[in-house]
C-alpha positions in Angstrom: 2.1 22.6 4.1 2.7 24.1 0.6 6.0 23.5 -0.7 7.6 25.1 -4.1 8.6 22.8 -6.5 12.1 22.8 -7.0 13.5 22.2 -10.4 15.1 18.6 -9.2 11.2 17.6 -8.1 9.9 19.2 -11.5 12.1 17.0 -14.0 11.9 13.6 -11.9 7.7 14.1 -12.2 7.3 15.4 -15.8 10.0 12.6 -17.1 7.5 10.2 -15.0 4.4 12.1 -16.2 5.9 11.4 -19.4 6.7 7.9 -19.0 3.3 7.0 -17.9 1.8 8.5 -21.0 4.3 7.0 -23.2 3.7 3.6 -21.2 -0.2 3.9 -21.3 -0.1 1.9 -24.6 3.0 -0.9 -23.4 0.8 -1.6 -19.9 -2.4 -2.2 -22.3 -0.7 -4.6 -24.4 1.4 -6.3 -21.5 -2.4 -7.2 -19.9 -3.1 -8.6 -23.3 -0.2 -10.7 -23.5 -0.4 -11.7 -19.7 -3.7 -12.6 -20.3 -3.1 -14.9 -23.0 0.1 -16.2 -20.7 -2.0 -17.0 -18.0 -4.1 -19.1 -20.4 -1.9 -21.2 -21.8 -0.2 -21.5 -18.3 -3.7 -23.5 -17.5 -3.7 -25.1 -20.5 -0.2 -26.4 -21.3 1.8 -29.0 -19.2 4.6 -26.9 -19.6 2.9 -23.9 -17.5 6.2 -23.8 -15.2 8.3 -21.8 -17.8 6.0 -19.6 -18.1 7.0 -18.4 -14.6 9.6 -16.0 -14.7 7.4 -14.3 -17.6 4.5 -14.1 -14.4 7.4 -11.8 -12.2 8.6 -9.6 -15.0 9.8 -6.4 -13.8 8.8 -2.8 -14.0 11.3 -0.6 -16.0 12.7 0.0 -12.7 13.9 -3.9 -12.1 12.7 -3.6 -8.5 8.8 -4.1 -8.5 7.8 -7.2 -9.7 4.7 -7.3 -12.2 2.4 -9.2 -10.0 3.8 -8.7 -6.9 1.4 -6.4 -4.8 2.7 -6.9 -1.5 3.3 -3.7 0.7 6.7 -3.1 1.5 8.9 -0.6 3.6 10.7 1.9 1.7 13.0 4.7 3.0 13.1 8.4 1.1 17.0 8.8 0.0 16.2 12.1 -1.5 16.5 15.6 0.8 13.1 15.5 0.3 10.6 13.1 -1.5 7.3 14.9 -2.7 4.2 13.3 -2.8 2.3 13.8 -6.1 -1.4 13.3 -6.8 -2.3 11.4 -10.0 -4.9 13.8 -13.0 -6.9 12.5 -15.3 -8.2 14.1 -18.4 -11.4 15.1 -18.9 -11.8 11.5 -21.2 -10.0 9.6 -18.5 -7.3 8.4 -21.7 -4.2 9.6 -20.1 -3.2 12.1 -16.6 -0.5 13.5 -15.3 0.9 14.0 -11.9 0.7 16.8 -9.7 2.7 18.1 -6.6 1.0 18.1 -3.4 3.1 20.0 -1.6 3.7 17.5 0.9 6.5 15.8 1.3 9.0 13.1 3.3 12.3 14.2 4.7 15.0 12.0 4.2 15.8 9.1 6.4 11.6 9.1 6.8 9.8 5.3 6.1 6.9 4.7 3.9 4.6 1.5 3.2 4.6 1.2 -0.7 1.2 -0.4 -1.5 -1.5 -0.3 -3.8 -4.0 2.7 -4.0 -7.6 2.8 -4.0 -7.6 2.2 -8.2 -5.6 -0.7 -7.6 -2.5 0.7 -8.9 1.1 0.0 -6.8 3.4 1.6 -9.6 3.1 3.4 -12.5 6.3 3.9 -14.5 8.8 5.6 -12.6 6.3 6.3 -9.5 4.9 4.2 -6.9 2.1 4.7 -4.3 3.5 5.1 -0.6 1.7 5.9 3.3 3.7 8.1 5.1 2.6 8.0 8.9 4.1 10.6 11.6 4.5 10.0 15.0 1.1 11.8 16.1 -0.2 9.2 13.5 -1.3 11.4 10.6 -1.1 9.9 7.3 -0.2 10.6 3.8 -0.6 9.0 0.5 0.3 9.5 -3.1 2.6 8.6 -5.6 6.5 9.1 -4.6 9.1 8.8 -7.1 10.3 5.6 -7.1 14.1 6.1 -7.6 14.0 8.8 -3.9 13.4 5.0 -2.1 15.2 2.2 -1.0 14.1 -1.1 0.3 14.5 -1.8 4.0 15.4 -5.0 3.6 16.0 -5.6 7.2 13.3 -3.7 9.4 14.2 -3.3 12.8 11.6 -4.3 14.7 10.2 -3.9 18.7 9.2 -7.3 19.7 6.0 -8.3 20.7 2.7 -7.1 19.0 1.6 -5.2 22.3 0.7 -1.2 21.7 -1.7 1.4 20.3 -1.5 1.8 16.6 -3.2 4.6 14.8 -4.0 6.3 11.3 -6.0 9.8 11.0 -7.0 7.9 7.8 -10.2 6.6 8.5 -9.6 7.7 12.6 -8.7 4.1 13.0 -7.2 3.1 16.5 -6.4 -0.2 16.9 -4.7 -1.8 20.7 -3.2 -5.3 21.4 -3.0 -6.1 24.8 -2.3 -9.9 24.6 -4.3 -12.0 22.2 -7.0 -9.4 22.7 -7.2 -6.8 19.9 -9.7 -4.0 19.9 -10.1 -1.9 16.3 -12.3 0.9 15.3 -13.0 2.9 12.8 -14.8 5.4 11.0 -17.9 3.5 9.6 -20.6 4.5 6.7 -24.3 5.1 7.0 -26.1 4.1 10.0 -22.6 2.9 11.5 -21.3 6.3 12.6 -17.9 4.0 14.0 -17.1 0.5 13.6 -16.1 -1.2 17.1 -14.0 -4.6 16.5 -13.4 -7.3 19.6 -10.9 -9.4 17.8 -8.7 -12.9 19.1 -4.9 -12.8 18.0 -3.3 -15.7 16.1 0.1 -15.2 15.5 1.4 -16.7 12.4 5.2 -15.3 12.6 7.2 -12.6 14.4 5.3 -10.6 11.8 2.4 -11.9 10.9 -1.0 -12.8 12.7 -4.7 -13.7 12.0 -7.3 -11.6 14.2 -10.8 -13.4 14.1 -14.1 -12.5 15.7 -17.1 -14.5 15.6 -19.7 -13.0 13.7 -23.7 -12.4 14.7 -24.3 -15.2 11.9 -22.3 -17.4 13.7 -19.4 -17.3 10.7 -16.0 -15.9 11.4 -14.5 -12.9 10.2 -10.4 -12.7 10.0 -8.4 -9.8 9.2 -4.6 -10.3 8.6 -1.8 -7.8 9.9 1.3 -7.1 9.1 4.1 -5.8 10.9 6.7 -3.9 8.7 8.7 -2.1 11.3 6.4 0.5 13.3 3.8 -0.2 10.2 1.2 -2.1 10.7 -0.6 -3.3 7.7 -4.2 -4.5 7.7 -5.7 -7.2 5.0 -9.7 -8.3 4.9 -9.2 -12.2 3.9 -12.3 -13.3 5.2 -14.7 -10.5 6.4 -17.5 -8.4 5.0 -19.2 -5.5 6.9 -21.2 -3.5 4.9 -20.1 -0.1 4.1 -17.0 -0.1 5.6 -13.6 -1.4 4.5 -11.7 -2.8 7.6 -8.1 -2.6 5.1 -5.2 0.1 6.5 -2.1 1.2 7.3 -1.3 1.8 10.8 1.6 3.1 12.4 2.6 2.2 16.4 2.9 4.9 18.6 5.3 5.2 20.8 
């Protein structure tokens, strides 16, 4: 859906356009210096006051440094664009650029990182919008249209079908059992997962299969409200990337 630009959306993306340029040089330096922190942290007996240096803040003085853990946002603004991130032809500096897609207000997003790696830059940060027919969006959302959700309401049990157009992936609890596919790569058209549920916490679990090999392959998940968050921690198919966002659906 294309979407004009309103002047409100223009300013809040060229002053974090601007930003990022203008911050291109601090963010160099700051991997410098954390680099040389991190060093002496291993090599000094004194590594612990080195600590709240580790979780500095972003300009913002809400997303820590280091901390790249997905967490549930809600848009504040009428309407929160998402933007797409341009480079330049030398790859030395981009800019951002409207989608045309947007979140209405009141509408939940998992901030996380993006496929670069990146979970903030400046006054942005990369969200996953997922609508009820389970078709998501990703970009970069300005960061001061969100607010935490520091208290997720959430439906117990684990039980349900949870979906993403990204990737087609379906994935459905019934129990411990967990079935998860996917779109797969190469001679794997579509990934079919059997998986065993562990739960770790109201929120968190471990689902294992055994592997062909006879190893184990775990994925983690995640429950931030209706989002489900996938993590690999020990499990390599090739060509495929078993990591996503999910959303229940209800």
């Amino acid at each position: 859906m294309t979407m004009t630009k309103k002047t409100g959306e223009a300013t809040d993306a060229e002053r974090a356009t601007a930003d990022a340029s203008a911050g291109a040089l601090v963010r160099a330096v700051r991997r410098v210096a954390l680099s040389a922190l991190v060093g002496v942290a291993f090599a000094c007996p004194f590594a612990a006051a080195f600590g709240s240096t580790l979780r500095a803040t972003s300009s913002g003085g809400t997303v820590p440094l280091l901390d790249t853990t997905p967490w549930l946002a809600s848009v504040q603004a009428p309407k929160s664009p998402f933007f797409t991130r341009e480079s330049d032809a030398e790859g030395v500096s981009f800019r951002f650029k409207n989608s045309g897609r947007y979140v209405a207000k009141g509408g939940e997003v998992v901030v996380s990182e993006s496929a670069d790696g990146d979970m903030w830059l400046d006054g942005m940060v990369h969200a996953t919008y997922i609508d009820r027919a389970g078709v998501a969006t990703s970009g970069w959302l300005v960061r001061s249209h969100l607010q935490p959700v520091r208290t997720p309401t959430r439906a117990p049990g684990w039980d349900g079908r949870w979906r993403s157009s990204e990737g087609a992936r379906r994935l459905i609890v019934h129990g411990d059992r967990v079935s998860y596919s996917f779109m797969g790569g190469g001679a794997q058209a579509r990934v079919e997962m059997l998986l065993r549920m562990r739960p770790v916490s109201d929120v968190e679990a471990t689902l294992s299969r055994a592997q062909a090999s006879g190893g184990v392959c775990d994925l983690g998940v995640r429950r931030l409200d209706d989002y489900l968050v996938v993590t690999a921690r020990d499990c390599f198919i090739h060509g495929v990337n078993p990591e996503a966002i999910l959303r229940r659906q209800r």
